[in-house]
N, C-alpha and C positions, 0 to 999 in steps of 0.2 A: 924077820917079821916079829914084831912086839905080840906079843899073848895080851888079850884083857881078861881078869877074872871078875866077874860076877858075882857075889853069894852076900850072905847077910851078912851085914855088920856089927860089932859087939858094941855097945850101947846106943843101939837102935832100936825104937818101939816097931813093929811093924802092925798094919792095923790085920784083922783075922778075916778071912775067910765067912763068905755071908752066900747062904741061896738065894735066888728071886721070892721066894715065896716066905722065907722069914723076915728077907729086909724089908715088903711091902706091909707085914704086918704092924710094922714099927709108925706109931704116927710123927715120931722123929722125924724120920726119912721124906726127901722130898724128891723123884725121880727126876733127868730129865732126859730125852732122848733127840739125839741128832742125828737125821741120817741125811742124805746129802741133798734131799727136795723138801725138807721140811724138818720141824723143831716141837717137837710135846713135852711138855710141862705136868707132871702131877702122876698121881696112878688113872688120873681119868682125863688123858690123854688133850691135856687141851692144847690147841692148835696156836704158835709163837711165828708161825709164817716160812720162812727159808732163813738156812744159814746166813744167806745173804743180805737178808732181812734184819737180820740183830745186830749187825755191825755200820749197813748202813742207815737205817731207820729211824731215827730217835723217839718217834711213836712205841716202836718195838721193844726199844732200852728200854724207854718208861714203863710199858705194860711188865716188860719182866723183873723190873725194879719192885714195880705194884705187888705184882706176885709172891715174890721171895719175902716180902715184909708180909704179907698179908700170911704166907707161911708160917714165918717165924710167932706173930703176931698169935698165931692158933696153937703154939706149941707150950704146955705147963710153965712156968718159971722152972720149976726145980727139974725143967728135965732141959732146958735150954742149951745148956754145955754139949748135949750130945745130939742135938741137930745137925742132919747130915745130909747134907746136896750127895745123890750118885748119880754120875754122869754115863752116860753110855753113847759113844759116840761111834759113828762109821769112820771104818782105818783111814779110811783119806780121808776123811775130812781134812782143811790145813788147819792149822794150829788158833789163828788167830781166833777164829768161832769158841773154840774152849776157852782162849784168854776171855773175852768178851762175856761169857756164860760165868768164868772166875770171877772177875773184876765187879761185876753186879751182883753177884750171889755175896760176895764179900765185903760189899758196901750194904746189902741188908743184914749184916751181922750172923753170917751163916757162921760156926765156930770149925767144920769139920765139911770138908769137899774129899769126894772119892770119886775113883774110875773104875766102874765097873770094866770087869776083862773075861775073857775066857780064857778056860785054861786048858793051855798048850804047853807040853812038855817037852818039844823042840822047837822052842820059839827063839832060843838064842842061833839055830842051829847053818843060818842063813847070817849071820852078824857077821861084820867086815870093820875093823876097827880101819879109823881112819892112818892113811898110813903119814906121817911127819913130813915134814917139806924139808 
């Protein structure tokens, strides 16, 4: 059985550790929250429809196109560089919804997307590396 190791890597930034309650005070930050029956936008929670809604929708794309410029749009020039989409997603959610939440956030010129996570200290502890064919 092959081993995989995990750990930092040497010339890698890694971004730092953030509470709820310091990142919302940042008007950089632009929250967004997915969980598996619905999609919020902002610290004041506005309503984006279902996950299923943003990918198939194109009303939806646009509204959150709208959004993230209108974001960015409100954020100083000189602080622009460090505008930051933190995504918080339900663990199943599939993949695609995040791409789709990426792909828009980064076509309004977002410079910096995160994911917000909890922290679990045996979260590697269930890992199963794929085994070789």
């Amino acid at each position: 059985m092959e081993a995989v190791k995990i750990s930092e890597l040497p010339d890698m930034h890694y971004p730092t550790t953030i509470t709820d309650e310091k990142l919302l005070d940042n008007p950089e930050v632009v929250p967004v929250k997915l969980y598996q029956d619905r999609v919020l936008f902002g610290i004041d929670n506005l309503s984006m429809g279902t996950p299923d809604d943003i990918i198939s929708d194109a009303n939806k794309r646009d509204a959150m196109r709208q959004y993230f410029e209108r974001e960015m749009a409100n954020i100083p020039a000189d602080k622009k560089d460090k505008a930051c989409l933190v995504v918080q997603a339900d663990a199943f959610l599939r993949c695609i919804y995040l791409t789709e939440i990426i792909r828009v956030a980064t076509y309004a010129n977002f410079p910096n997307i995160y994911f917000a996570t909890i922290e679990d200290p045996d979260w590697l502890s269930d890992f199963r590396p794929a085994s070789p064919q």
